[in-house]
C-alpha positions in Angstrom: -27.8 37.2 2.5 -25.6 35.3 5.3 -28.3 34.5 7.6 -30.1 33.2 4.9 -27.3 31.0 4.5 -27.0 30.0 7.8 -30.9 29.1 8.1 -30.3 26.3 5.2 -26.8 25.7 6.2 -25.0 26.9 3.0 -22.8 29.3 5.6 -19.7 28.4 3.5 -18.7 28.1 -0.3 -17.8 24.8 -0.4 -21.3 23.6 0.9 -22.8 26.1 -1.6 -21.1 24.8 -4.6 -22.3 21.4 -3.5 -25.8 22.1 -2.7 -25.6 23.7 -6.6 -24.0 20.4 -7.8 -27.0 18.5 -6.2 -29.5 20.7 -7.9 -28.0 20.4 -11.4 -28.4 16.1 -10.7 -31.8 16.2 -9.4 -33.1 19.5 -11.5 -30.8 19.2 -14.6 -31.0 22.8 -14.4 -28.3 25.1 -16.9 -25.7 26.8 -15.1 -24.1 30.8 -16.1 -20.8 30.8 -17.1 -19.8 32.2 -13.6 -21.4 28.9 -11.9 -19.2 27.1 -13.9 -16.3 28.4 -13.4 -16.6 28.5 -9.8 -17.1 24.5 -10.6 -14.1 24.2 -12.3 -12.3 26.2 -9.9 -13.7 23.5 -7.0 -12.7 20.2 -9.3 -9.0 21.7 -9.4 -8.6 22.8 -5.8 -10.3 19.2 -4.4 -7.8 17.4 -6.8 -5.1 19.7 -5.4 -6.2 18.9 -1.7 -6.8 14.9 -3.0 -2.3 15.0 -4.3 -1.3 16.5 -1.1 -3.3 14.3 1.1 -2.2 11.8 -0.6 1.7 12.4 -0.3 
């Protein structure tokens, strides 16, 4: 699974989580309750990141 990852550059989970929020835009496609959640977790930890940047 990694080097397929690595072909399309998706080596990490914050690219993967992006390339999946691209998708739903373009596709409009319906996300599993685990794909969501790993959204949520990503909109709290970059707001997180955003506070303490910001201080």
């Amino acid at each position: 699974m990694a080097l397929i990852w690595l072909r399309h550059n998706l080596e990490n989970f914050t690219k993967r989580l992006k390339a999946l929020e691209d998708k739903i835009a373009t596709e409009g496609i319906i996300l599993s309750e685990s794909q969501i959640s790993a959204l949520e977790k990503k909109a709290q930890d970059d707001e997180t990141c955003a506070r303490v940047s910001h201080q």
